[in-house]
N, C-alpha and C positions, 0 to 999 in steps of 0.2 A: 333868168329863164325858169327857174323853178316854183318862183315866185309868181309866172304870168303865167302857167301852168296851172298851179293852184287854184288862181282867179275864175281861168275858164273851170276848172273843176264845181267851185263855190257857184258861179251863176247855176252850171246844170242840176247840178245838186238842188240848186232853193237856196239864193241868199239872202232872203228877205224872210223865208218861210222856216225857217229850219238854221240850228245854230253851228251849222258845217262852218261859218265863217272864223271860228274858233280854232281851226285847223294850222292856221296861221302863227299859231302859237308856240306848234313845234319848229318852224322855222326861228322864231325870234331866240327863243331858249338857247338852241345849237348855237344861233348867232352871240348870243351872250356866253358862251362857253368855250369855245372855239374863237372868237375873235376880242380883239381891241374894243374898250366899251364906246369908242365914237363909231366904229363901223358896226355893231350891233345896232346902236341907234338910228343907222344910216336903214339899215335892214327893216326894222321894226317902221319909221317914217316909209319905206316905199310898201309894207304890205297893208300900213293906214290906206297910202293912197288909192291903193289900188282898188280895198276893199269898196271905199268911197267910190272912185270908178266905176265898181262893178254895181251898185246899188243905184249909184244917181243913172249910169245908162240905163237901168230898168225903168226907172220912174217916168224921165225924159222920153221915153219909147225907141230910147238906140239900139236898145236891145229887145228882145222879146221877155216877161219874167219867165223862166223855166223852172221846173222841181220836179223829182225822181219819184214824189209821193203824192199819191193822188188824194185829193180833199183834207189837204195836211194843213192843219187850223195855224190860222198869222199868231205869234207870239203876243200877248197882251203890250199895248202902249206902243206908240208911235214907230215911225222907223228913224226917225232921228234920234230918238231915245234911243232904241237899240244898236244905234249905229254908234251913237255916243257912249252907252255903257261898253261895249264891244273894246272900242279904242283904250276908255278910262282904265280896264282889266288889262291890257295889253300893254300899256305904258307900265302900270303898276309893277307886274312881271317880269317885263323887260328893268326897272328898276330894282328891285331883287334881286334875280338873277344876275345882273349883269355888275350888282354890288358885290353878292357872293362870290361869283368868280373871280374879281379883282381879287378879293380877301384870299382867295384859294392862291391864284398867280402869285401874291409877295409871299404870302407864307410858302409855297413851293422854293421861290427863291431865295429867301432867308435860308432856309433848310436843304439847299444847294450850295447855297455860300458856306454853312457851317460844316456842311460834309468834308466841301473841300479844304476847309480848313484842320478837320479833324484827322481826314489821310493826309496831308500834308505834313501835321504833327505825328504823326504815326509813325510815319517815313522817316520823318529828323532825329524821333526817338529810336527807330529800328537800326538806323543808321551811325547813332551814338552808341548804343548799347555793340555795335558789334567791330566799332573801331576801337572800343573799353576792350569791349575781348581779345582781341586779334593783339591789342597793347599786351594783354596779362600772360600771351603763351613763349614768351620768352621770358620774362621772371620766371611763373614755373617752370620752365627747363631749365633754369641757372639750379634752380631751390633742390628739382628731382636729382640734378647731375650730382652738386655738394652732399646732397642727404646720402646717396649711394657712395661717393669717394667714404665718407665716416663708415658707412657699415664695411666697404674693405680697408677699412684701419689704414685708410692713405693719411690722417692725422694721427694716429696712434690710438692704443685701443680702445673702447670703451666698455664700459660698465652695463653692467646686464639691463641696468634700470634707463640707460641712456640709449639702451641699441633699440630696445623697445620702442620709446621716445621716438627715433630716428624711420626704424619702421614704418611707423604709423603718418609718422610726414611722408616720406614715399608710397605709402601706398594711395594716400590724401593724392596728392601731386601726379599719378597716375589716374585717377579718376579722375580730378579734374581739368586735367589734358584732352580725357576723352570727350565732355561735355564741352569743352571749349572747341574742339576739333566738330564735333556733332553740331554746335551752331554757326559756326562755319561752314559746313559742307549746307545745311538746311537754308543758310541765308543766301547760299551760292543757287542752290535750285529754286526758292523762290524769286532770285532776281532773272533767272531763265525763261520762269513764268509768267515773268511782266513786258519778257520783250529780250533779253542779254539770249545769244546766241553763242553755242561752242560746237565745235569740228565733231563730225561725225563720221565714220568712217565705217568698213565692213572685219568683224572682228569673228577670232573663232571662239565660239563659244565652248566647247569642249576642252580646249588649250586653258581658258581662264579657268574653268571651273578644276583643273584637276592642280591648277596653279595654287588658287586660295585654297584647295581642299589640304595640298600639302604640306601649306603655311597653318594651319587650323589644326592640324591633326597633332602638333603636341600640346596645346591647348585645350584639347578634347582628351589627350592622356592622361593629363593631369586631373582633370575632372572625371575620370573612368568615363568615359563617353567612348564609342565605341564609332565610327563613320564605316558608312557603306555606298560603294556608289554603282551606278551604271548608268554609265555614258556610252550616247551616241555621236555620232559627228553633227555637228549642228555650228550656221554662222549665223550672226546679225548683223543689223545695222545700227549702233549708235555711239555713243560718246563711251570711249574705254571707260575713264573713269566713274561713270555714272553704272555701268554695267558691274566694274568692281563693287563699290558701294553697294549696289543692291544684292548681288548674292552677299556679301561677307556680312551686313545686316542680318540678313535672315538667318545665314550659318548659324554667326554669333547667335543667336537668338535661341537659335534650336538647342546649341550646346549648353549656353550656361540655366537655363529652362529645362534642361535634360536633370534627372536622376543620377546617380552613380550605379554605373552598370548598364545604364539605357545605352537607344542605338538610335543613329541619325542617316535617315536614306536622303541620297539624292542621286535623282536622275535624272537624267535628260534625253528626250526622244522627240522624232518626227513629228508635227500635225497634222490636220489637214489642210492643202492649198499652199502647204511651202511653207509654213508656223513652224514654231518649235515650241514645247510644252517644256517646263523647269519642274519638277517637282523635289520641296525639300521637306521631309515628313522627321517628327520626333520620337520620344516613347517620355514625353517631360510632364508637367504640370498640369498641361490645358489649360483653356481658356472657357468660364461659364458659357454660354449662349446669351445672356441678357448683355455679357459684356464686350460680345465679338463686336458690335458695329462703333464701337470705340476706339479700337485699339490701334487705330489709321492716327488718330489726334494729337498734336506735340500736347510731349509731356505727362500723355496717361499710362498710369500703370496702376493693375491690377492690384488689388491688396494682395491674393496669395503670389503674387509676380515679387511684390516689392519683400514679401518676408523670404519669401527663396533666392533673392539675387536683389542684396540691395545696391550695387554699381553702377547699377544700370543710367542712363539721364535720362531715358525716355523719348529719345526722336527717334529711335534708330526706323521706328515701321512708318514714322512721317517722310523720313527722308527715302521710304521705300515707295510710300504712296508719290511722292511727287515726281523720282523718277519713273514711275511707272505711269502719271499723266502726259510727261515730257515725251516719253515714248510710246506711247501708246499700247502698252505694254497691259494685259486683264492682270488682274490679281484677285485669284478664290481663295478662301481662307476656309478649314475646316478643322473644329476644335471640339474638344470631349474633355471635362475638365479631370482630372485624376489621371488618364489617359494619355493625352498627345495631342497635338497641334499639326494638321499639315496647309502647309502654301503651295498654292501650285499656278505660275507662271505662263502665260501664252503670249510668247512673243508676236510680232506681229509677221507680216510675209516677210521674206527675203528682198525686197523689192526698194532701190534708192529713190525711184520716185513715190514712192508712198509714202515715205520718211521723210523725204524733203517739203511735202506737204502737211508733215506733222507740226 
C-alpha cells in the first residue's frame, strides 16, 4: 500500500521529468534493515515494477504525464536510460544494504550468544564462590570456638607470646565471619532482585529500632560513642529481616566511623502522606563529596574509611542499597568530610498494596 501510494505521488510529481522516483529508495533501505534479505528483494522487485508502470502508462497515454513544476527541463538521455540507470542504483543499494544488515543480524547474534554465555558463567561462578563460602563458616566457627577455649585456659595456660598468637586468630576469625556473613546476606538480596521472593509483613518500626539501638549500645561504649535517639511511633511494610539489616548497617557504620567522644542521633518521625522518614546522623570522619556517589558500590572504601576502621568488608551500604531498591525505600546521603555523615531514610506509605506491587 505504501508502495502504490508512492507511485501515485512519483507520477503527480513528474516521473519522467524530475528525479522524485528516487524516493523509492527509502522504502527499499527500511526494507533491507528491518526485513529478511529475500523479502527486501521482494520489496525492491515490486517498486522496480511499479516505477516501470508508472512511466510506461505515461508513454502508452494511460495515463496523462503530470509535474508539480512548470517548464521543468526532461533530464539529458532517453527515458529508458533513465529508467535503467534508476533501477541499476536501486539494485546496487539494495545489495549493500541488505549485505550490511545481514553482517549487522549475525554479528548482533554472535554477540547475543556470547552475552549469554557470559551471565551464565557469571552465575556458575557466583554461585560457586558462594557455596565455597557458605562451606568455610563452619570451620571458622570450629577455629573461633578452639582459639577462645585456649584464651580461657580450657587447655591450660599459655604464654604470653602464645595468647598473643591466639588473639590474633580470633580476632582474624571474627572478621572473617563477618565478610563471610556480608556475602551471604548480599547474595541473598541479589537473588530477591532476579525474581526469589520472601514474606513480608507489617512491622513496628520503633520496637526494632529501640531493639538494635540496645544491642549497639555496648558497642558504642566501648568505642566512647555516645547514642541519642528520638523516636516516634512509626510501622512498615517489609521483610523483618531486610529492615534489621539495613538499620544495623548504617548504625554500625555510624559507630565505628565515629570518633571517641562523638555522638550518634537517630530518629524517626512521621512524613508526609503516611511515610515515615529514618534519620541516622554521625559526628565521624565524613565522606569527601567526590567520593559520595560511590560509596553504594560492593566492596568500596574510602582511603580515610579504611585507615580509621580497617574491619570493615565493605558491603555493608551495598547491602543497604539493595534493600532499599527491594523496598522502595529513598535513601539521601549527606557528608562533610572531617565532620559527619548523615543518612536519612523515607520509607515508603503505610500501604500492603503498594508493597505488593513493589
Amino acid at each position: 500500500m505504501d508502495l502504490l501510494m508512492l507511485t501515485i505521488v512519483v507520477h503527480y510529481v513528474g516521473s519522467q521529468v524530475t528525479y522524485v522516483g528516487f524516493a523509492y529508495l527509502f522504502h527499499i533501505v527500511l526494507a533491507c534493515v528491518f526485513l529478511p534479505r529475500r523479502y527486501s528483494l521482494l520489496v525492491t522487485g515490486m517498486a522496480a515494477m511499479l516505477y516501470v508502470l508508472c512511466i510506461t502508462s505515461e508513454i502508452l497515454g494511460w495515463a496523462e504525464p503530470s509535474s508539480l513544476f512548470v517548464q521543468q527541463p526532461t533530464p539529458t538521455g532517453s527515458t529508458a536510460i533513465q529508467v535503467g540507470s534508476a533501477l541499476g542504483i536501486w539494485v546496487v543499494i539494495w545489495y549493500l544494504v541488505s549485505h550490511l544488515s545481514r553482517i549487522v543480524r549475525e554479528r548482533d547474534f554472535t554477540l547475543a550468544q556470547t552475552n549469554q554465555r557470559l551471565e551464565a558463567a557469571l552465575v556458575e561462578r557466583s554461585q560457586h564462590m558462594l557455596h565455597t563460602t557458605h562451606e568455610l563458616k563452619s570451620p571458622f566457627a570450629a577455629i573461633h570456638l578452639n582459639a577462645q577455649l585456649l584464651l580461657e585456659g580450657a587447655y591450660g595456660a599459655l604464654s604470653e607470646q602464645a595468647t598473643e598468637v591466639v588473639q590474633r586468630i580470633v580476632a582474624r576469625c571474627k572478621r572473617l565471619s563477618r565478610e563471610i556473613q556480608d556475602m551471604l546476606q548480599l547474595a541473598n538480596l541479589q537473588s530477591i532482585g532476579q525474581g526469589a521472593t520472601n514474606a513480608v509483613g507489617q512491622i513496628d518500626l520503633q520496637e526494632v529500632l529501640e531493639l538494635i539501638l540496645y544491642r549497639f549500645n555496648i558497642i558504642a561504649q566501648e568505642r566512647q560513642v555516645t547514642l541519642k535517639k528520638d523516636l516516634q511511633s512509626a510501622s512498615v511494610i517489609m521483610v523483618d529481616d531486610h529492615l534489621h539489616m539495613l538499620i544495623e548497617n548504617l548504625l554500625s557504620n555510624a559507630i565505628f566511623y565515629s570518633r571517641s567522644g562523638g555522638t550518634v542521633s537517630v530518629t524517626c518521625r512521621a512524613g508526609d502522606q503516611g511515610s515515615h522518614v529514618l534519620t541516622i546522623q554521625d559526628e565521624g570522619i565524613g565522606i569527601a563529596s567526590k567520593k559520595l556517589p560511590h560509596v553504594f558500590e560492593d566492596y568500596y572504601r574510602a582511603k580515610e574509611a579504611v585507615k580509621h576502621y580497617t574491619e570493615s568488608s565493605g558491603l555493608g551500604l551495598a547491602i543497604v542499597r539493595h534493600i532499599a531498591q527491594i523496598n522502595r525505600i529513598r535513601v539521601r546521603v549527606e557528608s562533610q568530610l572531617g565532620v559527619g555523615t548523615q543518612f536519612v531514610l523515607y520509607f515508603p506509605m503505610n500501604d500492603r498494596t503498594h508493597h505488593s506491587q513493589s
